[in-house]
C-alpha positions as a printed Julia matrix, in Angstrom:
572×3 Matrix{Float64}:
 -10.67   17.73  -32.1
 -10.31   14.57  -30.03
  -8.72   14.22  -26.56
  -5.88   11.1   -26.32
  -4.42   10.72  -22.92
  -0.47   10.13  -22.23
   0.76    8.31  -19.45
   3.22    8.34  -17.83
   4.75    6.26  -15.0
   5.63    9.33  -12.58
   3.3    12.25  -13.85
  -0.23   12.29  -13.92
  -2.25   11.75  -17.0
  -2.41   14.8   -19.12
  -4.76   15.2   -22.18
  -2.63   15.81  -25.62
  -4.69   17.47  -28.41
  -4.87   15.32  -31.57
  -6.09   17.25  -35.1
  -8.33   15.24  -37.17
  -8.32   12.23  -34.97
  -9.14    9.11  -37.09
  -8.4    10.96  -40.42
  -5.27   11.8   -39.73
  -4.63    8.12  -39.51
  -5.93    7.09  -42.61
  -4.4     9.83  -44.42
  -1.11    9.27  -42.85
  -1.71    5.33  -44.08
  -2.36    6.79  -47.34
   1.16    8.7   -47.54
   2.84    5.52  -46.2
   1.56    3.53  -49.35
   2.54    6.05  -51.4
   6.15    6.77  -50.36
   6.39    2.81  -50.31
   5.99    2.89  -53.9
   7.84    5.58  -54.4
  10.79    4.04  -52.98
  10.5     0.79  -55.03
  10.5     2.5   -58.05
  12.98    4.86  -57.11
  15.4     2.05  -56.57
  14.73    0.44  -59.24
  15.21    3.41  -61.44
  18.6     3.97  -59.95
  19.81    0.47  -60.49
  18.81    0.6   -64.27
  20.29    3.71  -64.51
  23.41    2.81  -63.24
  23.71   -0.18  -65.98
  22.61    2.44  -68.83
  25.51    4.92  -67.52
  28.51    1.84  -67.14
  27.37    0.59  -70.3
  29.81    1.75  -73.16
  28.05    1.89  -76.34
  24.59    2.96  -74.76
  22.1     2.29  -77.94
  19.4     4.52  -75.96
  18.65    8.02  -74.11
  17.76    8.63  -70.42
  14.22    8.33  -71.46
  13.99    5.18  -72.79
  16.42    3.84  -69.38
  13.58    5.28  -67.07
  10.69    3.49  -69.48
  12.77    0.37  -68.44
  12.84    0.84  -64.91
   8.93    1.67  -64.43
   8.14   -1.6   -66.88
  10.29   -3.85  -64.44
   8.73   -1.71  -61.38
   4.98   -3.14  -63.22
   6.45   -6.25  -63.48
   7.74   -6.83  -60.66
   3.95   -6.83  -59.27
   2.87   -9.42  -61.96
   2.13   -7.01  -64.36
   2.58   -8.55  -67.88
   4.34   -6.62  -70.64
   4.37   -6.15  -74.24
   7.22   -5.47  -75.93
   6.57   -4.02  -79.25
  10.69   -4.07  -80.78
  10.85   -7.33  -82.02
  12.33   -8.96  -85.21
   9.19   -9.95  -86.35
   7.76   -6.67  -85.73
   4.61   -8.11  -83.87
   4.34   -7.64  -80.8
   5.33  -10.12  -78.04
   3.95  -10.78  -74.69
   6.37  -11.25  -71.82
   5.11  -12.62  -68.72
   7.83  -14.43  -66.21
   8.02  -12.65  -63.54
  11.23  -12.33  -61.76
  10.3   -13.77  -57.81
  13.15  -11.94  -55.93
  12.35   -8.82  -57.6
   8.9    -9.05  -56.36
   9.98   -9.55  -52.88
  10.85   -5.71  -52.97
   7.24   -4.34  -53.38
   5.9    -6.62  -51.34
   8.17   -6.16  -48.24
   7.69   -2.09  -48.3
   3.99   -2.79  -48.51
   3.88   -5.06  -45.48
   6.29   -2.47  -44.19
   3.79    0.42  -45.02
   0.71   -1.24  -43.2
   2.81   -2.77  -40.46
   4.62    1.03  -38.66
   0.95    2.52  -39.87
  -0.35    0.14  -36.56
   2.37    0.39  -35.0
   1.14    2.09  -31.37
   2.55    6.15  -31.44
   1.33    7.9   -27.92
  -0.35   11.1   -29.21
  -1.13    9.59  -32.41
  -4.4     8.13  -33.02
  -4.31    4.3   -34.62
  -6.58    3.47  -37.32
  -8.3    -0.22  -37.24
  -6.98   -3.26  -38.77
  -9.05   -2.89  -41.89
  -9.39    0.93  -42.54
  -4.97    0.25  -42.5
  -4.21   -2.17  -45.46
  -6.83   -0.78  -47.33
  -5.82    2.86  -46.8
  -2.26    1.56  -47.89
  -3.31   -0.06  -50.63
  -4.8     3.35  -52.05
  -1.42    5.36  -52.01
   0.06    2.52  -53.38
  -1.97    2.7   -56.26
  -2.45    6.14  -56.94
   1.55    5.77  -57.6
   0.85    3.04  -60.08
  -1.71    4.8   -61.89
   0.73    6.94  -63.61
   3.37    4.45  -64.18
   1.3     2.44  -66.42
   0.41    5.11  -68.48
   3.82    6.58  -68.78
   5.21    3.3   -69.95
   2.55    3.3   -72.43
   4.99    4.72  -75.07
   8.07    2.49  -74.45
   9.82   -0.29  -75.71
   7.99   -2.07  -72.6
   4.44   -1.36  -72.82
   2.21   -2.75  -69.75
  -1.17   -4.45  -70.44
  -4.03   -2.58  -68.69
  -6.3    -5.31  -67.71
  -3.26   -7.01  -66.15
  -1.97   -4.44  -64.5
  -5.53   -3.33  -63.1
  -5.73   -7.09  -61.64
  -2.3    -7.39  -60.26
  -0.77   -4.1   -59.09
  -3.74   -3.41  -56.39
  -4.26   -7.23  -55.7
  -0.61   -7.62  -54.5
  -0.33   -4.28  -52.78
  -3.55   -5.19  -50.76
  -2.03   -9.12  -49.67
   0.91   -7.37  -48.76
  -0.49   -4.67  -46.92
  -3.51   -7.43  -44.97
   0.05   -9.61  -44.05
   1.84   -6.08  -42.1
  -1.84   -5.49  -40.18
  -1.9    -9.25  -39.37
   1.65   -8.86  -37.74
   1.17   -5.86  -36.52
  -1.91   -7.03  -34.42
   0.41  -10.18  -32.84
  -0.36  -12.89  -35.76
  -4.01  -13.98  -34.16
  -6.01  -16.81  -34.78
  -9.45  -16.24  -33.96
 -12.71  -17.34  -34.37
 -13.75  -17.51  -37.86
 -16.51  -15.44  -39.31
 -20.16  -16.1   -38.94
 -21.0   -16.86  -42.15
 -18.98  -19.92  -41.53
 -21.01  -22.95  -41.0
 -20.33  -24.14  -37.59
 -19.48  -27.74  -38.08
 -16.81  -26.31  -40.11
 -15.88  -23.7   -37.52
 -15.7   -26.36  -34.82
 -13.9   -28.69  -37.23
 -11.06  -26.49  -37.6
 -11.2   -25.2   -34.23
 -10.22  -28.83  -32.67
  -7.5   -29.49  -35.54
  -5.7   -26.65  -34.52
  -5.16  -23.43  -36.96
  -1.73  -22.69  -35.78
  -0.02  -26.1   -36.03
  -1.4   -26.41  -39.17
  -0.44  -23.22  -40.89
   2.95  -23.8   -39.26
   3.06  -26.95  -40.87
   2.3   -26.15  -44.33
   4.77  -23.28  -44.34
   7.43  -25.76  -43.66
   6.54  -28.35  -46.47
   6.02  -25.2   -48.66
   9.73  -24.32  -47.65
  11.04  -27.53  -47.98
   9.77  -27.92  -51.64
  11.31  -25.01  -52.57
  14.91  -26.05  -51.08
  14.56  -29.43  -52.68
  13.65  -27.69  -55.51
  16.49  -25.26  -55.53
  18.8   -28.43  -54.93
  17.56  -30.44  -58.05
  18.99  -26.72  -60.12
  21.82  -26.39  -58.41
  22.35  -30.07  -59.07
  21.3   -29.58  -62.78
  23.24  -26.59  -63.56
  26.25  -28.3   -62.19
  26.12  -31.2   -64.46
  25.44  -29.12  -67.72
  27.86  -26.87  -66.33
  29.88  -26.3   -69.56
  26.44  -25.5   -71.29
  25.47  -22.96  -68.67
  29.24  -21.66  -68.9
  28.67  -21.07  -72.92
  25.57  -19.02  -72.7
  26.44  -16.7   -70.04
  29.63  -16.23  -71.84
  27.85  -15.29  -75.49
  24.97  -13.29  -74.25
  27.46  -10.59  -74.07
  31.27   -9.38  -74.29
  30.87   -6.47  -71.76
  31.52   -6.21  -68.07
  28.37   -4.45  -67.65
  26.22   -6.4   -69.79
  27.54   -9.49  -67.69
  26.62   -8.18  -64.82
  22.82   -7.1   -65.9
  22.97  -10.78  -66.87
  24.32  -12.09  -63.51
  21.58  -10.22  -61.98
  18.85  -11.46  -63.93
  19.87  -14.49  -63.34
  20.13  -14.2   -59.26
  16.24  -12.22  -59.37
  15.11  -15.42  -61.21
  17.08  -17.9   -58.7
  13.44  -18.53  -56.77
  11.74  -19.38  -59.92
  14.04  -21.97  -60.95
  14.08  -23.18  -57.26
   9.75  -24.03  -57.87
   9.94  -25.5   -61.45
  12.38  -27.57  -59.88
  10.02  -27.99  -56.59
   7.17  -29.35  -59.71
   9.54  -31.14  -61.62
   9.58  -33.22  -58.17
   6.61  -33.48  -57.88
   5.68  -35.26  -61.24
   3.77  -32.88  -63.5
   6.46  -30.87  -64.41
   7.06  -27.63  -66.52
   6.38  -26.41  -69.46
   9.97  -25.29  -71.69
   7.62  -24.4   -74.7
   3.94  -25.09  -76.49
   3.54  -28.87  -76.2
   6.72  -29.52  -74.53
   7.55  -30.51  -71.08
   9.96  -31.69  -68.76
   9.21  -34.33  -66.06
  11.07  -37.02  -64.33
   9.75  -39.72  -66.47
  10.78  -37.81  -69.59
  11.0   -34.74  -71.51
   8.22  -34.99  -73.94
   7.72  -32.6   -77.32
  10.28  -30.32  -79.2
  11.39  -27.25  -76.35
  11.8   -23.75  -77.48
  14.66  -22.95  -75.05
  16.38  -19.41  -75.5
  19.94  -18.83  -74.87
  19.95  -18.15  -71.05
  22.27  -19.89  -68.18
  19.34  -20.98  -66.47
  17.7   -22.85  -69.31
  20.55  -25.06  -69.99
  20.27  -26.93  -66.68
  16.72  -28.27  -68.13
  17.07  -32.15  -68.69
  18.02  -33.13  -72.39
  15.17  -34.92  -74.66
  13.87  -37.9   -74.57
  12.93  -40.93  -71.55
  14.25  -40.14  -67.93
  16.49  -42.32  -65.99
  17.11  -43.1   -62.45
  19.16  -40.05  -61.65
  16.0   -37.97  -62.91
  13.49  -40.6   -61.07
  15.22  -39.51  -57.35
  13.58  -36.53  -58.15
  10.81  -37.66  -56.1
  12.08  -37.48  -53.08
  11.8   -34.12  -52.75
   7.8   -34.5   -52.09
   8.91  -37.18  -49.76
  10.96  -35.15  -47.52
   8.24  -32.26  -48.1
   5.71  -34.53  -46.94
   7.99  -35.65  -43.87
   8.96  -32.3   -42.57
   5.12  -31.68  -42.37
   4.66  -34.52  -40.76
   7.06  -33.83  -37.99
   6.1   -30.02  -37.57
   2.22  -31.45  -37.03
   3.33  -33.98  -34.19
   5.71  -31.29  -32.24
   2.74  -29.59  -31.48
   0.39  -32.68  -31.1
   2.69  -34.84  -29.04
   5.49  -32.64  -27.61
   8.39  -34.63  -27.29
   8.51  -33.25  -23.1
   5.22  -33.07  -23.03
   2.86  -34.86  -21.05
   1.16  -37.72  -22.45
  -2.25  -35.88  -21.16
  -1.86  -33.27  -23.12
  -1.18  -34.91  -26.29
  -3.74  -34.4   -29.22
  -6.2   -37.46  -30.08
  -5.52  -39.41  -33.42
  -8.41  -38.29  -35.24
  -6.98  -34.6   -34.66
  -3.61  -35.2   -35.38
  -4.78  -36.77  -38.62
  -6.62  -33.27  -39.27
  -4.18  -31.01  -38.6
  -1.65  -33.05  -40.89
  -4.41  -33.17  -43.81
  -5.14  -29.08  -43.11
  -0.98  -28.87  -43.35
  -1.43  -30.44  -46.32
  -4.04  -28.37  -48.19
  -2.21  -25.25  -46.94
   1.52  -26.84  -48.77
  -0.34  -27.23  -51.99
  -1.84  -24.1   -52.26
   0.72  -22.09  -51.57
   2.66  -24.24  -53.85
   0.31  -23.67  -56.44
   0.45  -19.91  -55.67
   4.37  -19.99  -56.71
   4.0   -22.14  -59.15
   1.36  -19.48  -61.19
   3.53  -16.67  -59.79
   6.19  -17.9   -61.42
   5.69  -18.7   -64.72
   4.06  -16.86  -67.61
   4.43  -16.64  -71.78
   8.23  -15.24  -73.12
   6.88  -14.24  -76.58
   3.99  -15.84  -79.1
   3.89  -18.91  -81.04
   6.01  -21.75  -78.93
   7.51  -19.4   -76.47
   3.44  -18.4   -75.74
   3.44  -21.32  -72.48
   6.21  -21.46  -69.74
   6.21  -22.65  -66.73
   4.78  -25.08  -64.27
   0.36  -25.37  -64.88
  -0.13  -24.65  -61.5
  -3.54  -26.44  -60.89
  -1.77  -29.42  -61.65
   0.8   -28.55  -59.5
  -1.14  -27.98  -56.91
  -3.15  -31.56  -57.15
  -0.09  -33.14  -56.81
   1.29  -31.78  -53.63
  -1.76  -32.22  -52.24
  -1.56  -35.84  -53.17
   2.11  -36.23  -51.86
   1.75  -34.51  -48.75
  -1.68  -35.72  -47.53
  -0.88  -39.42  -48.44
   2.8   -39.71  -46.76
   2.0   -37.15  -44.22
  -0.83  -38.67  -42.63
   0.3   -42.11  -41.59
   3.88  -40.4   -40.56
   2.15  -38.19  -38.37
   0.37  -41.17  -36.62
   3.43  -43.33  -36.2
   5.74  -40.86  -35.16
   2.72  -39.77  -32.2
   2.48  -43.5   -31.41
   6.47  -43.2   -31.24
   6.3   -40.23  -29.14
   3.2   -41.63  -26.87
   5.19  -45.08  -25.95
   5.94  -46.68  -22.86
   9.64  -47.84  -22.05
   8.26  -51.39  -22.11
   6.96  -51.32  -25.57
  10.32  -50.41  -26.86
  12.28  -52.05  -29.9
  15.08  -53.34  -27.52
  13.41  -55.91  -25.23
  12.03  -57.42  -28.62
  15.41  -57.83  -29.92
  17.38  -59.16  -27.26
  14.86  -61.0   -26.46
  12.91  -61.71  -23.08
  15.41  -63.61  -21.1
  17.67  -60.92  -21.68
  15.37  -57.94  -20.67
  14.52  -59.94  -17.32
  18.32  -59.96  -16.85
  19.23  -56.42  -17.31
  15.45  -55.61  -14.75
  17.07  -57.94  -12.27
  20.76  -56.26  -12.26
  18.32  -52.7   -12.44
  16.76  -53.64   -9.38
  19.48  -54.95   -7.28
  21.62  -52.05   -8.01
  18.94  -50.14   -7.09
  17.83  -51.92   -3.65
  18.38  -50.35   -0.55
  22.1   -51.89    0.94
  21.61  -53.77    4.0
  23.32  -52.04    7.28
  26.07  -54.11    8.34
  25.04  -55.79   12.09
  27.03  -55.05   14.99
  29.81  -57.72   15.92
  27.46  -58.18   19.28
  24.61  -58.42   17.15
  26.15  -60.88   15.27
  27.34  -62.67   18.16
  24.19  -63.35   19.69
  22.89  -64.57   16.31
  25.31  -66.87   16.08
  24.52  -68.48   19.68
  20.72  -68.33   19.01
  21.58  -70.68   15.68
  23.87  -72.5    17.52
  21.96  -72.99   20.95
  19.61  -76.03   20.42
  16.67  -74.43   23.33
  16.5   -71.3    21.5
  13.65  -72.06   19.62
  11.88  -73.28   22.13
  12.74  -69.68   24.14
  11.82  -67.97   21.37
   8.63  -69.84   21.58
   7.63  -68.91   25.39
   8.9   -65.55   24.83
   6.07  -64.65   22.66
   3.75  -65.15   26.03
   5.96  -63.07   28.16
   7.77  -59.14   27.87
  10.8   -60.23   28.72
  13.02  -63.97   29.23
  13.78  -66.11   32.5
  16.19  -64.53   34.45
  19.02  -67.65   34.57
  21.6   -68.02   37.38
  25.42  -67.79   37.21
  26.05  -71.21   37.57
  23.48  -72.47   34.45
  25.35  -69.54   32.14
  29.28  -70.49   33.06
  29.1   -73.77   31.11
  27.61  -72.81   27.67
  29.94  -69.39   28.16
  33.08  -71.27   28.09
  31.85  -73.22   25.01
  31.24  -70.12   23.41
  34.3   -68.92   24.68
  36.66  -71.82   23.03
  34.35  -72.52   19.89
  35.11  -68.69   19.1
  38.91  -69.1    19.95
  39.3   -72.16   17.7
  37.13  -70.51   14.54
  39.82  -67.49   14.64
  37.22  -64.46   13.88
  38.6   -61.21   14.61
  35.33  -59.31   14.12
  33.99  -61.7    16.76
  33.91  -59.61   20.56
  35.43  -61.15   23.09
  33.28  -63.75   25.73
  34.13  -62.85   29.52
  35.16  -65.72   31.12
  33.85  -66.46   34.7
  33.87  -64.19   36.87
  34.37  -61.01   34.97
  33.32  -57.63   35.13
  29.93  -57.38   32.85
  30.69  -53.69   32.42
  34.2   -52.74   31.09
  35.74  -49.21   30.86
  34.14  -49.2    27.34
  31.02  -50.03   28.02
  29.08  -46.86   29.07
  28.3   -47.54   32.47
  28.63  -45.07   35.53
  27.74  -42.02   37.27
  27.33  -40.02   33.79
  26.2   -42.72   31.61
  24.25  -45.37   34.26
  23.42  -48.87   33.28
  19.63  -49.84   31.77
  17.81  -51.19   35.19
  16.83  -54.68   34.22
  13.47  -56.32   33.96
  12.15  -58.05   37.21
  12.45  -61.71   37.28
   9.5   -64.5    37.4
  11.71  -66.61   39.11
  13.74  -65.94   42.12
  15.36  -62.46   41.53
  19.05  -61.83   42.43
  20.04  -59.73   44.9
  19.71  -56.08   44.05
  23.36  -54.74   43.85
  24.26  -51.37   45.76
  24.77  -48.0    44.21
  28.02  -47.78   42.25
  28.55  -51.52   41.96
  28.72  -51.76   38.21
  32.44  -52.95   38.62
  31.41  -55.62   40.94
  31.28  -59.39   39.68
  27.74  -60.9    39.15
  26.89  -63.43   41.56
  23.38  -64.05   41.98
  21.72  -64.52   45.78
  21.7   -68.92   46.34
  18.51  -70.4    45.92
  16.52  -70.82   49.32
  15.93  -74.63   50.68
  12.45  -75.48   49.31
  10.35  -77.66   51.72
   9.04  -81.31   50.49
   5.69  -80.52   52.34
   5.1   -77.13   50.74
   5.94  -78.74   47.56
């Protein structure tokens, strides 16, 4: 018995007794796999079971419905079948998986091994590994007996296939729930690695890179499942004709409708490698590319099969096939440089060229095997003789995305990070309007820019004015530079040039211009600030002769300056 604490945010820690400890974990992983495939099969067997029962002239029993259901629970892991009623009374291999129907045994797997880590206080939490595999063991044990009790149907399952497949999927699905459950990490990679490769991949970063080849993986597929869509449209009358004489009943329709929805996804990749030049096999020595549809095809009477491009040389409408890789090979390129130059990023931070190039070429690898994991997932033989090969070859397939993707998405990656990495005066717009222009729009940027210039007061102004206009203010402005402050003149040198200031003002007519007291005025108005609260500045003592200092309170008083004294010839 093993002790696992509880806390609690407002009790104190209090031991909770766990039976078993770590093998109650693994044996509660173990029932998770199992009930995971129990409930796959069970609702599968429902589904078939419901088409037996709404079918009206039912050529079977209940026992031969359930064989069904457990030989499309098989195959739905990859398992390939043999079905032994055929018109030629051999029997006939059948190996096309239906892609959406796998989905379901792979999603409760990942499920399983997923809540298994899942953290439970007072439940112990088996490791990452000891999980999936765990998992993977109920999983199987389930299987075991559903290969041999379809061993006496219409549907027989091969053994050395289903020994390969059945625990190979369960055990990827299962690894993919522990992976999530643990936060999706990235770590170091084993020892075993050699380091210059552990380094390598270190500085091209894992993350962007798996990100990356996700998203071309995904956009193949949607390309592909556009060029079907496309297809299907076009032979639509064809496709119409088929689904139509497969069979007269509701039900039977709808078993048909179905089929055809489960193998939607593996149209969408034979479409995703009919873009991507090699193509798919519609028969022994026949296949379908853009360039031409080479060979004689076995094609059976299925919806599906009648969007497949008639015989003989392609034209341009099958040529713009291609772009499909293209845009593949572009959306990888543009998922690499979001994380190597952000697009708010700072240009600091931004990856080096030789490692965006890396993680674009790792992107790239990644798209084409998974690629080439569909495209073997999803094809298989329909029967012997010409119907033995159909499908997409998927080392082929796999070749050529790598091709596509690493030779466009390279170079895109690079430009669009030298896009991304530019400065506003390496732009496309000062080249086209040329320079003149771009000097032009700068200038008009930086004057409406500039600081405004502060309007000078109309005294300011004014004594500008006389300084321009007075011809011995320069040389004032010259002896002032010697001196803190200017000659202190009398009243009777100012009274001329102030009543030529006075009547030059009068005749120019400017209103902003302040009035000029004539002779004799008051040099401090009722405006001006002066008195007991506000007293005048004391002025600056005189080189020359100073006036005579006026009483207290005489800022009203006119300015008349004290007469010069008689200067004597002999003390000149």
């Amino acid at each position: 018995m093993t002790q696992v604490t509880e806390q609690s945010p407002s009790m104190p820690q209090a031991p909770v007794a766990v039976q078993g400890g770590t093998s109650v974990a693994l044996v509660a992983s173990f029932v998770r796999g199992a009930t995971a495939a129990g409930l796959g099969l069970g609702l599968i067997a429902v589904f078939v079971t419901v088409m037996w029962i709404s079918s009206p002239f039912p050529d079977s029993d209940p026992g031969d419905a359930l064989h069904v259901a457990a030989a499309l629970w098989l195959l739905a892991h990859g398992t390939e079948l043999v079905r032994a009623d055929t018109l030629s009374g051999a029997p006939a291999p059948m190996g096309v998986a239906p892609l959406l129907l796998v989905a379901l045994p792979v999603w409760l797997a990942h499920r399983a091994a997923r809540d298994a880590l899942e953290p439970d206080p007072g439940r112990p939490r088996p490791s990452a590994w000891s999980a999936p595999i765990m998992v993977a063991c109920g999983y199987v044990m389930v299987g075991a007996p559903v290969v041999l009790y379809v061993a006496g149907g219409s549907f027989a399952a091969d053994p050395l296939s289903a020994l390969v497949h059945l625990p190979l999927l369960t055990l990827l699905a299962a690894a993919s729930g522990a992976w999530t459950a643990n936060g999706l990490p990235l770590g170091p990679l084993p020892s075993w690695v050699p380091q210059r490769l552990r380094v390598a991949l270190a500085r091209s970063r894992m993350s962007a890179a798996l990100r990356s080849a996700a998203a071309g993986a995904l956009a193949l597929l949607v390309g592909g499942a556009v060029l079907v869509v496309a297809s299907t449209v076009w032979h639509g009358r064809a496709a119409q004709e088929s689904f139509m004489n497969l069979s007269g009943e509701w039900s039977g329709r709808t078993a048909i409708a179905l089929l055809v929805l489960a193998l939607v996804p593996n149209a969408a990749v034979w479409g995703a490698c009919y873009g991507l030049g090699p193509g798919f096999a519609v028969g022994t020595g026949a296949t379908a590319t853009p360039l031409a549809l080479t060979g004689t095809p076995a094609l059976p009477d299925f919806p599906l099969l009648a969007a497949v491009p008639d015989q003989g040389p392609g034209t341009p409408l099958h040529w713009a096939a291609v772009a499909v890789p293209v845009v593949a090979a572009a959306v990888l390129a543009w998922f690499t440089v979001g994380a190597a130059a952000p697009r708010y990023g700072e240009r600091e931070t931004a990856w080096r060229p030789g490692d965006t190039a890396r993680a674009a070429l790792l992107g790239a690898v990644g798209c084409a095997g998974l690629t080439a994991l569909l495209a073997a997932a999803s094809g298989g033989p329909l029967g012997t003789g010409r119907l033995a090969a159909f499908g997409p070859v998927w080392w082929l397939v796999g070749l050529a995305a790598l091709a596509w993707t690493a030779g466009l998405s390279i170079p895109l990656a690079l430009v669009l990070r030298a896009w991304r990495l530019r400065t506003p005066a390496q732009g496309w717009w000062p080249r086209l309007l040329g320079r003149h222009s771009a000097q032009a729009a700068d200038g008009s940027a930086g004057a409406a820019v500039a600081e405004p210039a502060v309007p000078e007061a109309p005294a300011e102004r004014s004594a500008a004015s006389e300084a321009d206009l007075d011809p011995a203010s320069d040389l004032l402005d010259d002896e002032s530079e010697l001196y803190d402050y200017l000659p202190q003149d009398t009243w009777a040198d100012r009274a001329p040039n102030e009543d030529r200031w006075a009547a030059l003002k009068e005749s120019s007519g400017d209103p902003d211009s302040p009035p000029v007291p004539a002779r004799g005025a008051t040099a401090a108005g009722p405006d001006s600030g002066a008195g007991p609260e506000h007293p005048a500045a004391p002025e600056p003592a005189a080189a020359f002769p100073a006036a005579r200092p006026e009483p207290d309170g005489a800022a009203g008083e006119t300015l008349e300056s004290e007469p010069e004294p008689p200067v004597d010839d002999e003390a000149r």
